[in-house]
C-alpha positions in Angstrom: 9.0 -65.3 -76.5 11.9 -62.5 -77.1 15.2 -64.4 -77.0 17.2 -62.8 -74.8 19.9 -66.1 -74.4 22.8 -63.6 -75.5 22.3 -60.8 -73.1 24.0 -60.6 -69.7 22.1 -61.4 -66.7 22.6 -57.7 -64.5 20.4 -55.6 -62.3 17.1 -54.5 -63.0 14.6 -53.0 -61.1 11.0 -51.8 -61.8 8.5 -49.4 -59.6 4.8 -49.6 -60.2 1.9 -47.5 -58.7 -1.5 -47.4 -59.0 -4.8 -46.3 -57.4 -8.3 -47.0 -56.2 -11.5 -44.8 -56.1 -13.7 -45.9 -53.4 -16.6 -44.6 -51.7 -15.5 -42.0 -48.6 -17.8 -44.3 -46.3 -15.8 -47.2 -47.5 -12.3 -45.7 -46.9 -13.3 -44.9 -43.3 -14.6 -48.3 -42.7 -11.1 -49.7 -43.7 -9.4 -46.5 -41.3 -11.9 -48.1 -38.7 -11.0 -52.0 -39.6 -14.5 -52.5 -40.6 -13.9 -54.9 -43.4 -15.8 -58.0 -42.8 -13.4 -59.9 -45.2 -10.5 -58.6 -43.0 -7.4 -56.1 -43.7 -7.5 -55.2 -47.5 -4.4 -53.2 -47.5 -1.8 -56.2 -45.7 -3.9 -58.9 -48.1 -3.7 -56.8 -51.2 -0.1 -56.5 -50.5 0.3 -60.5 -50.0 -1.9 -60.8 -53.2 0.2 -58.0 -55.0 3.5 -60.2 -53.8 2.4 -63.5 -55.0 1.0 -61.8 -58.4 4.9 -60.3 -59.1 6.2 -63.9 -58.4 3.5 -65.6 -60.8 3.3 -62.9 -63.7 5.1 -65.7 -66.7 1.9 -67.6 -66.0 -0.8 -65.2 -66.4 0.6 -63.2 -69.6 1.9 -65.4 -72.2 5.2 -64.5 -73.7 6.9 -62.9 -70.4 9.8 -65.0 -69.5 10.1 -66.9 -65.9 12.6 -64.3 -64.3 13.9 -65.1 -60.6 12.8 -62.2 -58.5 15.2 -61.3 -55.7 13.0 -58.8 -54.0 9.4 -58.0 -54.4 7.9 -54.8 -52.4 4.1 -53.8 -52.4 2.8 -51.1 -50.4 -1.0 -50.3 -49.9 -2.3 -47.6 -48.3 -5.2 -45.0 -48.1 -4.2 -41.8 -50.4 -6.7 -39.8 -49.3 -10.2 -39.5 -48.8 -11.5 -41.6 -51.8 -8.1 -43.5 -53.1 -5.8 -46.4 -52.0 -2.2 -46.0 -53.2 -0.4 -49.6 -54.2 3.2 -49.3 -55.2 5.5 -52.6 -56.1 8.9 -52.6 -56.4 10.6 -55.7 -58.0 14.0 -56.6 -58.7 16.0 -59.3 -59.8 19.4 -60.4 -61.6 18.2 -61.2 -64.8 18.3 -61.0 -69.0 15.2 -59.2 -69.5 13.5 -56.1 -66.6 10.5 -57.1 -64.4 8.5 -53.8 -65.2 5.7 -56.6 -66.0 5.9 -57.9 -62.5 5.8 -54.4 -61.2 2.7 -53.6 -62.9 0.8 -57.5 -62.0 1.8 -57.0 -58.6 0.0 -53.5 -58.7 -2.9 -54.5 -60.7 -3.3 -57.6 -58.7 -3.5 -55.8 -55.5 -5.8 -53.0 -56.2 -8.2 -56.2 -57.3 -7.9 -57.6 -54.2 -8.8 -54.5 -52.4 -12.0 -54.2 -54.6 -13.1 -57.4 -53.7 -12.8 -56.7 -50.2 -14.6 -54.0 -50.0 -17.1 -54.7 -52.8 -20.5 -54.7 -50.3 -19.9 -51.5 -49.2 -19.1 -50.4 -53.1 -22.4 -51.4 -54.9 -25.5 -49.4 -55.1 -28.7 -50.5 -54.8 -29.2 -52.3 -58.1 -25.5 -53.8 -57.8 -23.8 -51.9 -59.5 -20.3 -49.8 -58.9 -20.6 -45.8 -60.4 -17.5 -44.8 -57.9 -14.9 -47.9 -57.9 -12.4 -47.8 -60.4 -8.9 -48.3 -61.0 -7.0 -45.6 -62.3 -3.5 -44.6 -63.2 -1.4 -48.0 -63.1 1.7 -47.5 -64.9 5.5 -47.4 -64.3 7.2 -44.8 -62.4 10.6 -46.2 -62.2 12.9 -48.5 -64.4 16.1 -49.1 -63.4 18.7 -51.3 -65.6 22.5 -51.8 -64.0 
């Protein structure tokens, strides 16, 4: 890990989007709450929250970093997308764009898995599902 003992702990925040190509059938069915698993958007945005809090565990040299406020927001884009966007923040020596982007990542996984059966062709497979354009759109520092 970075050592970041000498800086000073002060505001940071970090926004992170991402989206979903589904099937149009599929994003009706979750318009319709047709989701046998349940609501993918409200779990994805659970999953997406505990993801944020759990990131120094799942990639190896981020630091532990006490988050003060962790956001996600899921929600159909249009016909064949669902938007997720996290915003994190804390009071800390290092920025939480890492937690912004596990939080996002995380719950675009979760709504795949949701929705998986009505994603996979006839042999199994999955030629429309894919994540797409996960990346930062805000960093804030102070």
């Amino acid at each position: 890990m970075v050592d970041v003992t000498p800086k000073p702990e002060v505001y940071r925040e970090a926004v992170a989007e991402g989206v979903i190509r589904l099937r149009r059938e599929t994003i009706r069915a979750i318009r319709e709450g047709r989701i046998e698993k349940g609501d993918p958007l409200a779990t994805a945005e659970l999953a997406g929250i505990l993801a944020a809090k759990r990131t120094w565990e799942l990639i190896p040299l981020c630091h532990p970093i006490p988050l003060t406020h962790v956001n996600v927001e899921c929600s159909i884009a249009d016909e064949e997308h669902v938007r997720c966007t996290a915003r994190v923040a804390t009071t800390a020596k290092t920025g939480v764009e890492m937690e912004a982007l596990t939080a996002v990542s995380i719950a675009l996984l979760t709504v795949w898995d949701m929705v998986k059966k009505l994603e996979k062709d006839e042999e199994g497979q999955y030629p429309v599902t894919r994540i797409e354009l996960v990346r930062v759109v805000k960093k804030q520092k102070g």
